[in-house]
Backbone as numpy.savetxt, mean C-alpha at the origin, in Angstrom:
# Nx Ny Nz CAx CAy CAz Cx Cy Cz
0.90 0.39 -4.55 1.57 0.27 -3.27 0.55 0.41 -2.15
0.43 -0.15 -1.22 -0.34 -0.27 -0.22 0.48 -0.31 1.25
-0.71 0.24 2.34 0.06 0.37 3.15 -0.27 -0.45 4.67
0.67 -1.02 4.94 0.53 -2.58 6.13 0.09 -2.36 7.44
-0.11 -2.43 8.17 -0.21 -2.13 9.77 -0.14 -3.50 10.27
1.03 -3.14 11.10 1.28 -4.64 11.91 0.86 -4.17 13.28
0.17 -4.68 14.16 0.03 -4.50 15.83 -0.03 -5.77 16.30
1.55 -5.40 17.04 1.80 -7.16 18.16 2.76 -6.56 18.56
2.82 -6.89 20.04 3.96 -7.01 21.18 5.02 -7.81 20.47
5.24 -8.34 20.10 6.44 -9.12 20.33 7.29 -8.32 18.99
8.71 -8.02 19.24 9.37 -7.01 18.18 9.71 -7.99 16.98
10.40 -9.25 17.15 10.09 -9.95 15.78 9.42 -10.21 15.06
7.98 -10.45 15.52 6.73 -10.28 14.74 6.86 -9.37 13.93
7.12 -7.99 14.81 7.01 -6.54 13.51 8.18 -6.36 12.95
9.25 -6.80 13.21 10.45 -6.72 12.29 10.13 -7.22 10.96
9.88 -8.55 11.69 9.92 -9.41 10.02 8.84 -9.18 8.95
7.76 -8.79 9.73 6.85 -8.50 8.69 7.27 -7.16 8.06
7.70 -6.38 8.94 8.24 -5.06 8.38 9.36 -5.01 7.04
10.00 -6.08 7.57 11.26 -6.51 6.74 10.62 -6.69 5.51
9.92 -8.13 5.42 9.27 -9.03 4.27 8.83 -8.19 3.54
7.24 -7.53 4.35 6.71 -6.49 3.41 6.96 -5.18 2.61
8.06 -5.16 3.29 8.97 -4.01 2.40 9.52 -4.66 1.17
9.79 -5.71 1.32 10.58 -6.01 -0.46 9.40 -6.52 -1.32
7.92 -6.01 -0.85 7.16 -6.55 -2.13 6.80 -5.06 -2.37
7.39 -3.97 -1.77 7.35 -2.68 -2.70 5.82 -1.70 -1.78
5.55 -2.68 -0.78 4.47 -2.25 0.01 5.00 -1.55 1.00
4.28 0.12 2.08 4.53 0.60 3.23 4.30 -0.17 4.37
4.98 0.12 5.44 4.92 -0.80 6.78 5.22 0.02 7.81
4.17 -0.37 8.22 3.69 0.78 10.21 3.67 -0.50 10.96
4.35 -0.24 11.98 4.08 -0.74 13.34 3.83 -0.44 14.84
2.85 -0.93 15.29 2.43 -0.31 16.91 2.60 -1.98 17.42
3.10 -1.39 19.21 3.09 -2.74 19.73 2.07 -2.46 20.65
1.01 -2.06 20.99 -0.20 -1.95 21.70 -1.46 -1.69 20.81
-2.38 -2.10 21.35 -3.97 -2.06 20.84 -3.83 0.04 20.27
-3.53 0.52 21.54 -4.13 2.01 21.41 -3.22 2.93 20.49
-1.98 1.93 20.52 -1.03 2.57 19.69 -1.28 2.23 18.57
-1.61 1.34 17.73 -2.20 0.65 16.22 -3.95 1.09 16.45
-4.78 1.61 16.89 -6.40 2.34 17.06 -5.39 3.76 16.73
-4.39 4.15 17.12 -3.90 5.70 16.35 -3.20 5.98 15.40
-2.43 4.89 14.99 -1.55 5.11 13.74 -2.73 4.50 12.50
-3.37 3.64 12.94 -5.38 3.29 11.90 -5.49 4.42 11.23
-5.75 5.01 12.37 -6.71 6.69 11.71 -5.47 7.88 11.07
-4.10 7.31 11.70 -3.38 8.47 11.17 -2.87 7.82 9.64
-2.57 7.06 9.47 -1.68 6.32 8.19 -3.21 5.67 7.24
-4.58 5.25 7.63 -5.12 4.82 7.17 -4.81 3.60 6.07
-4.32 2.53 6.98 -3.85 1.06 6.27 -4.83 0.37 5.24
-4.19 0.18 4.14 -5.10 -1.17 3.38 -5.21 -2.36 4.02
-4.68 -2.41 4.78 -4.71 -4.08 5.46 -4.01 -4.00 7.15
-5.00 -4.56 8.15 -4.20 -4.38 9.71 -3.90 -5.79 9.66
-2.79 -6.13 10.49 -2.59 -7.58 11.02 -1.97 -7.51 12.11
-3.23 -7.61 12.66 -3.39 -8.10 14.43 -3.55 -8.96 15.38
-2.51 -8.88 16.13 -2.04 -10.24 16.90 -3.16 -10.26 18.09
-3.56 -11.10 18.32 -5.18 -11.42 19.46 -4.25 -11.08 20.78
-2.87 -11.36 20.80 -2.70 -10.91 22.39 -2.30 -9.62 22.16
-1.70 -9.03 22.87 -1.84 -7.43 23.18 -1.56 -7.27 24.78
-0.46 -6.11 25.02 -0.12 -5.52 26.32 -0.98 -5.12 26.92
-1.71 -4.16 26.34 -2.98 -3.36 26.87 -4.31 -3.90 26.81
-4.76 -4.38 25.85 -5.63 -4.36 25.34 -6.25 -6.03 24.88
-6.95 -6.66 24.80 -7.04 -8.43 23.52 -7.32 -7.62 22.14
-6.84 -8.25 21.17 -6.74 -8.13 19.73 -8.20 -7.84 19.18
-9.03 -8.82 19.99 -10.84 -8.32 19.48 -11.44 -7.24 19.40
-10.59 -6.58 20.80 -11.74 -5.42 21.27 -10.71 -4.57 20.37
-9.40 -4.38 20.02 -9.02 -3.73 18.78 -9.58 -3.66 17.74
-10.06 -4.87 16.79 -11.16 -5.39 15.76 -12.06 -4.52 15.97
-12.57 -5.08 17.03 -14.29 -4.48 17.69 -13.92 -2.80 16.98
-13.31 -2.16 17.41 -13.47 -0.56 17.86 -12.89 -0.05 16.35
-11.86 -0.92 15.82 -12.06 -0.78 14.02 -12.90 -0.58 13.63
-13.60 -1.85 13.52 -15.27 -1.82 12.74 -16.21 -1.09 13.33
-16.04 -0.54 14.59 -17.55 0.63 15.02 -17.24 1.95 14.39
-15.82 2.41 14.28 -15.55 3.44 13.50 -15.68 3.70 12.10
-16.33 4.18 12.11 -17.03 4.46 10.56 -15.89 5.12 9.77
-14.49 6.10 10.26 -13.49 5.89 9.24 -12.62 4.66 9.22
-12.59 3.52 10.12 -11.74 2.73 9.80 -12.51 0.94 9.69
-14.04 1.18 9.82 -14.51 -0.44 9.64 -14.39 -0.89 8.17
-14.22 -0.14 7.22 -13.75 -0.89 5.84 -12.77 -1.41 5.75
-11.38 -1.25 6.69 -10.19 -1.86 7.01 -9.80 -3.65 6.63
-9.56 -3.89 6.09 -9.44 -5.63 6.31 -8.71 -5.91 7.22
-8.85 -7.18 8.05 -7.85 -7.48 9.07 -7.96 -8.63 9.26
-6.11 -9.24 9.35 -5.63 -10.55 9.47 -5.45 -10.78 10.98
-5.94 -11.60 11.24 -6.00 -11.90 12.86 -4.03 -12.90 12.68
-4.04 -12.70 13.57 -2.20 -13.43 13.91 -2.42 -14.00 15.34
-2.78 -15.41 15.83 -2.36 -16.06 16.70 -1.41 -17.15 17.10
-1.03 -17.19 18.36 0.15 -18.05 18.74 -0.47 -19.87 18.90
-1.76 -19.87 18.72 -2.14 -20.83 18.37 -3.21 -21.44 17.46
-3.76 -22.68 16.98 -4.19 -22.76 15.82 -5.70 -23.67 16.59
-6.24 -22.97 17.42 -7.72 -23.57 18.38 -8.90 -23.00 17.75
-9.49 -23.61 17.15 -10.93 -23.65 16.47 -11.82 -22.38 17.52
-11.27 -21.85 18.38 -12.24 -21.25 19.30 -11.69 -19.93 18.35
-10.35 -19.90 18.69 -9.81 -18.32 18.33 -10.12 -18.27 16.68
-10.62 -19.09 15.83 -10.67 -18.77 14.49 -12.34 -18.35 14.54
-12.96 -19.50 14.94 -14.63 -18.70 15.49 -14.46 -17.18 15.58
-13.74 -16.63 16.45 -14.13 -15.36 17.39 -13.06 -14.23 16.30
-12.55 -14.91 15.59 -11.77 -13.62 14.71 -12.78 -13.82 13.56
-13.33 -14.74 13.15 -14.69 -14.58 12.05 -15.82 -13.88 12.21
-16.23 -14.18 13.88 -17.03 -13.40 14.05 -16.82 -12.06 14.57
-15.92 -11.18 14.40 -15.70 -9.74 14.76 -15.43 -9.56 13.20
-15.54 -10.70 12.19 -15.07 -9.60 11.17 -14.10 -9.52 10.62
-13.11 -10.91 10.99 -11.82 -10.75 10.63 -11.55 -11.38 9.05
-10.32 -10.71 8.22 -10.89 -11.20 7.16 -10.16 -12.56 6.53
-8.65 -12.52 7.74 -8.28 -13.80 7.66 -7.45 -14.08 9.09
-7.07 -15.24 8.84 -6.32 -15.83 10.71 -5.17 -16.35 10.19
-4.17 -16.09 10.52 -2.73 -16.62 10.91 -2.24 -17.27 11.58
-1.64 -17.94 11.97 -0.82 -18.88 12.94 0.27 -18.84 13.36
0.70 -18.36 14.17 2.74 -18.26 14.61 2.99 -19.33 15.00
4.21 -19.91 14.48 4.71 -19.44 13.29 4.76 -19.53 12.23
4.21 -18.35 11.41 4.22 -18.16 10.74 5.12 -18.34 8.94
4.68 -19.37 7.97 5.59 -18.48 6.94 4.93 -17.56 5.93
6.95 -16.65 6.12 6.67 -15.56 5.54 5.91 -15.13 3.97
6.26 -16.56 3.46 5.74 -16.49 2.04 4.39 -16.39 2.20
3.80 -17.54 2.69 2.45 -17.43 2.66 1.65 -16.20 3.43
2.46 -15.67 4.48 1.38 -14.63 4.63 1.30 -13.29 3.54
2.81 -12.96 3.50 2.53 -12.30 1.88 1.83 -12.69 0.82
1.33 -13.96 0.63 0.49 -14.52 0.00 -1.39 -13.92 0.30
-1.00 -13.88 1.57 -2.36 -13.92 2.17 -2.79 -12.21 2.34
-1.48 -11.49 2.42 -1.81 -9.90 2.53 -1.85 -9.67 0.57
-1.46 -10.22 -0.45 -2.02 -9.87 -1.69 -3.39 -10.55 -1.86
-3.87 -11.43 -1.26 -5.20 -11.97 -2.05 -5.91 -11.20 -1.08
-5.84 -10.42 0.41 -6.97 -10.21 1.13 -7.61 -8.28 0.32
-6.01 -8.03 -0.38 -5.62 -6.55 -0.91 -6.60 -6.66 -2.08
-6.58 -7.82 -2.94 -7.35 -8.00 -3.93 -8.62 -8.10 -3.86
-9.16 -8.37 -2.59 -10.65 -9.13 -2.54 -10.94 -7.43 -2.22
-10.11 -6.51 -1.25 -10.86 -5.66 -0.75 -10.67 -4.25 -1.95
-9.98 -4.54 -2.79 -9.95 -3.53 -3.83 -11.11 -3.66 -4.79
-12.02 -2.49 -4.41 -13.06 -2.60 -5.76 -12.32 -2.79 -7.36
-13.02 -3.50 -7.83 -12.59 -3.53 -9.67 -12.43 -2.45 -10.46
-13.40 -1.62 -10.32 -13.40 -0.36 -11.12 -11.89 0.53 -10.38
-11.60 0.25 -9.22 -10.33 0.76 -8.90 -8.98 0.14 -9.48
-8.87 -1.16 -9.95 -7.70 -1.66 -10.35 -7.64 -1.04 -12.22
-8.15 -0.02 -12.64 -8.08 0.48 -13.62 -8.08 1.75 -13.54
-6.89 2.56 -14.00 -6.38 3.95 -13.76 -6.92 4.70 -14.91
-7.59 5.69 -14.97 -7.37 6.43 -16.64 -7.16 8.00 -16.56
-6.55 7.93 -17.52 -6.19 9.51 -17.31 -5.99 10.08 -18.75
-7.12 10.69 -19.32 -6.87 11.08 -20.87 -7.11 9.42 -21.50
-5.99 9.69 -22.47 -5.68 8.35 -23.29 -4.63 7.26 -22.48
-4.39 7.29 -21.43 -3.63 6.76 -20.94 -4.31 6.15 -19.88
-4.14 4.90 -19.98 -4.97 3.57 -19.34 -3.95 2.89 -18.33
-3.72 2.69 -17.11 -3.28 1.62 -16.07 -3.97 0.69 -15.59
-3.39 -0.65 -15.89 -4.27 -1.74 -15.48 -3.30 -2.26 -14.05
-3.46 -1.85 -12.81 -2.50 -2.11 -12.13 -2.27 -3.73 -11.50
-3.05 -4.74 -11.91 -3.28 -6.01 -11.35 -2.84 -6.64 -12.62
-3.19 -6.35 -13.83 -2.24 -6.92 -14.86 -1.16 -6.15 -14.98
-0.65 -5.38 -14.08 0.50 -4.41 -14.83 1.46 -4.07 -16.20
-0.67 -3.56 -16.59 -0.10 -3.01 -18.19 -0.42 -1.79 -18.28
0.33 -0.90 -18.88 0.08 0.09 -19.61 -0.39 0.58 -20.63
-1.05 1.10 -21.45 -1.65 1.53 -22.36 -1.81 2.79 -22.98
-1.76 3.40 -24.18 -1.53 5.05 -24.64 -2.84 4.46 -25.92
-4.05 4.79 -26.02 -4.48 4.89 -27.14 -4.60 3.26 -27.63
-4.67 2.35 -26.46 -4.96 0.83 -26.74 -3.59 0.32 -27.26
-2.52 1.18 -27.73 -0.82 0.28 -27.91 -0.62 0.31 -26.02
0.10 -0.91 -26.31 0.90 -1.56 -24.77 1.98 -0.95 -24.91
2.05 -0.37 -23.91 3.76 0.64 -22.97 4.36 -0.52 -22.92
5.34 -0.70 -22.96 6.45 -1.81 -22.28 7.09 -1.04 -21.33
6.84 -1.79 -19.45 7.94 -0.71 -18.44 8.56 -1.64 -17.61
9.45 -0.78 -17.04 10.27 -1.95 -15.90 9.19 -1.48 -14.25
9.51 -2.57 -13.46 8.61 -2.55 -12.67 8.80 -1.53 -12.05
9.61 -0.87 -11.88 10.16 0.27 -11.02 9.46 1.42 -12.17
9.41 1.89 -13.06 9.13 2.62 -13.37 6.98 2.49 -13.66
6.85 1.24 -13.26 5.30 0.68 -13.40 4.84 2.04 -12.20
5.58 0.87 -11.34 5.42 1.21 -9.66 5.37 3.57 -9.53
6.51 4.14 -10.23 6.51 5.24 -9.97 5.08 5.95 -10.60
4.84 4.93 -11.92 3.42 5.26 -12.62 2.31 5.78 -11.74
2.04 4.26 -11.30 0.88 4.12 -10.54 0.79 5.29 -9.60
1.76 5.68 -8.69 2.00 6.38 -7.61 1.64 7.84 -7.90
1.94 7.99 -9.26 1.67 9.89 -9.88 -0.06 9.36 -10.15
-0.52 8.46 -10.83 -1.86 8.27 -11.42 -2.81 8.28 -10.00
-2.63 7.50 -9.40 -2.95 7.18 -8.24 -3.15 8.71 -7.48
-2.39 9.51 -7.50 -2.75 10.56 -6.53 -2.56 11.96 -7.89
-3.25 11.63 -8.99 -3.41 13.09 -10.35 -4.12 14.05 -9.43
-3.49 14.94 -10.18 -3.97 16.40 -9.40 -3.72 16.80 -8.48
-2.34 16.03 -7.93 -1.86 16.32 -6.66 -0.40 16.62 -7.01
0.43 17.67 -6.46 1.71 17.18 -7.16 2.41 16.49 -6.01
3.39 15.81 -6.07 3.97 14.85 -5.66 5.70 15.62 -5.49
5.98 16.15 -4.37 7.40 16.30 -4.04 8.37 15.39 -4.44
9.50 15.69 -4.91 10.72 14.26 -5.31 10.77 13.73 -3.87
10.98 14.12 -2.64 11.37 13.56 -1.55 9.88 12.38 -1.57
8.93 12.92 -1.22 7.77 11.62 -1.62 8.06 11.03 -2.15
8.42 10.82 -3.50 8.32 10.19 -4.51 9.69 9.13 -4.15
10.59 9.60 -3.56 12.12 8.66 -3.24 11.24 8.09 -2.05
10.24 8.37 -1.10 10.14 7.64 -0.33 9.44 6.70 -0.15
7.95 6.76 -1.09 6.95 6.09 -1.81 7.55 4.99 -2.60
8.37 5.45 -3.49 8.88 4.80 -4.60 10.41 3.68 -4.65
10.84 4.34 -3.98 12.02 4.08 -4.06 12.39 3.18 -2.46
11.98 3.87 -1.35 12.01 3.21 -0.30 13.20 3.96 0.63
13.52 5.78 0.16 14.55 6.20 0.60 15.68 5.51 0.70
16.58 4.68 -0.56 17.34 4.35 -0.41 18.59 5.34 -0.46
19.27 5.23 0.72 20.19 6.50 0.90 21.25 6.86 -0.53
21.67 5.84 -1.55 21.85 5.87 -2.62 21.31 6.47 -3.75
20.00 6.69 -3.59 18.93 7.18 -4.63 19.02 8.67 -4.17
19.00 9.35 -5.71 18.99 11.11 -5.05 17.96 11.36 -6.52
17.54 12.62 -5.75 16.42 13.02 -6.51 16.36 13.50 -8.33
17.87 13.36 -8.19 18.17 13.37 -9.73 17.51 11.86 -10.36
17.58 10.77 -9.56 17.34 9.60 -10.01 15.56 9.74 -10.22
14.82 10.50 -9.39 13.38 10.67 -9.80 13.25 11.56 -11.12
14.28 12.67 -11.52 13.91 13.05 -12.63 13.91 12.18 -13.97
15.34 11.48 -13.79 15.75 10.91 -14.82 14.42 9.20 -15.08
14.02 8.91 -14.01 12.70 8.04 -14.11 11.86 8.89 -14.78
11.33 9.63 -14.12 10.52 10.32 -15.17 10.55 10.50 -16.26
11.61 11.18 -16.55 11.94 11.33 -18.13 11.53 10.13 -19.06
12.21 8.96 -18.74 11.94 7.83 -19.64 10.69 7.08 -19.50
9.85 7.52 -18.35 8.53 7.21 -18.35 8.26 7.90 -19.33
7.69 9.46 -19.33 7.29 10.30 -20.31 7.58 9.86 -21.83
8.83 9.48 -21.79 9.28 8.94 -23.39 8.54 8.36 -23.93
8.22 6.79 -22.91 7.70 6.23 -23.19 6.08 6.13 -23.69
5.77 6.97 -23.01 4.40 7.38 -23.21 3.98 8.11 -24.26
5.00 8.39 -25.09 4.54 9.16 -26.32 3.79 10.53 -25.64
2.54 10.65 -26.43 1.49 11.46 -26.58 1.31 11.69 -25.24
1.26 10.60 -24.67 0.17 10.91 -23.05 1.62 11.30 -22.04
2.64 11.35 -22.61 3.77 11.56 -21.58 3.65 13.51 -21.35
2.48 13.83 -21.94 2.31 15.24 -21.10 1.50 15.26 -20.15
1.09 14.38 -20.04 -0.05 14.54 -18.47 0.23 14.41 -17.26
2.34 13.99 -17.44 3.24 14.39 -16.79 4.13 15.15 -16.53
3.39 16.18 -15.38 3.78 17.85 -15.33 4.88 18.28 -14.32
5.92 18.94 -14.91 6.78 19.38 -13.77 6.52 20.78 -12.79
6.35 20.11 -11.58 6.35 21.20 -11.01 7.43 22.24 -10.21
8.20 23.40 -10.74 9.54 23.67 -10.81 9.46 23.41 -9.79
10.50 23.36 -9.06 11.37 23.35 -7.76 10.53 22.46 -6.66
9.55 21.47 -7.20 8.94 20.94 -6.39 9.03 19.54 -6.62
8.28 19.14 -7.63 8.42 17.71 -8.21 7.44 17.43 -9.70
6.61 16.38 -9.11 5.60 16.21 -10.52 4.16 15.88 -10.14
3.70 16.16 -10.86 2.05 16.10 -10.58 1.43 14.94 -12.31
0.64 14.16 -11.87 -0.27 13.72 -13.45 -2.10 14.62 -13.47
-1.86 15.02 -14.80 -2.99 16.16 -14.60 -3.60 15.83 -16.36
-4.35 16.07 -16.55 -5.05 16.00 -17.75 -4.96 18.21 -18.07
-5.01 18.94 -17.13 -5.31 20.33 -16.89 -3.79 20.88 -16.84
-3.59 21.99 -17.62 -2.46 22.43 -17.84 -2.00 23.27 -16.74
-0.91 23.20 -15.59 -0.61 23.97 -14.50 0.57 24.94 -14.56
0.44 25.58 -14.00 1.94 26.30 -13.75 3.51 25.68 -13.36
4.23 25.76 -13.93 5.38 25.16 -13.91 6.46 25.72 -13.21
């Protein structure tokens, strides 16, 4: 799961992307000013910004610009989003650095298209492989593995995988986990994170102990035996 940053004035812009990118299981922040998306950057720390070149306050570049001088946020990728398609504005988002350009209007498919391949290019390799003990996540082939046999999972329970592997040694509150995971659907109650769990663990045989309950809190993935 990765997390989006949209910055553009205009509220349909961030609706829809907000909208879209939510049903591919990805987080979504939005600022409608330069200074307001330069603070939610550093507070949410996005896998991917997509920034519209106009701007209330600010032009979209000198946003870019002040990304990339910041040494916590110039690894950032960023999709430039303009209202027009002029060989000048694709120049000047290449040259600040941008890692792709958009066009309004926009379709939605393809830019979801374009926020998974820019997610892919900027994810090191050795990161799209999880390990923990005997238990292997390949999260770009979304396979699982215990000891080289293939897990068979539903994507929802892939997705809750990744999310405990992804942050081991941390424990993970059920309310996180419904909100990470699930998307706080007001339907979903935290009984529904145990009972995922459970049949993850099942599934996992052997390695389904490296999924630890933490009482009255939630779950943690740990190779190290904790207090319960």
């Amino acid at each position: 799961m990765a997390r989006i940053l949209a910055i553009g004035q205009e509220s349909d812009f961030r609706a829809v992307l907000e909208y879209s990118v939510a049903q591919t299981g990805h987080r979504t922040f939005a600022a409608s000013t330069g200074e307001g998306g330069l603070k939610l950057a550093h507070e949410v720390r996005p896998d991917v910004v997509l920034l519209d070149l106009v701007l209330p306050d600010t032009p979209g570049t000198s946003v870019a610009k002040e990304l990339q001088r910041d040494p916590e946020t110039r690894l950032i990728p960023i999709i430039m989003v303009a209202a027009k398609a002029d060989e000048i504005d694709r120049v000047v988002g290449f040259e600040i650095g941008a890692d792709d350009f958009v066009v309004k209007p926009f379709n939605v498919r393809e830019m979801l298209l374009r926020i998974e391949a820019v997610l892919r290019r900027s994810q090191p390799a050795n990161l799209q492989i999880l390990n923990v003990g005997e238990l292997r996540v390949d999260r770009q082939a979304h396979r699982v593995t215990v000891k080289a046999q293939e897990i068979a999972m539903t994507p929802l329970e892939f997705k809750l995988l990744v999310t405990l592997v992804e942050r081991r040694d941390r424990v993970q509150p059920r309310r996180t986990l419904l909100i990470d995971v699930w998307g706080v659907d007001p339907n979903v109650t935290t009984r529904t994170v145990d009972t995922h769990v459970k049949r993850v663990r099942d599934k996992l045989g052997s390695a389904g102990r490296l999924i630890q309950t933490v009482r009255g809190v939630g779950y943690r993935v740990s190779e190290h035996r904790g207090k319960e």
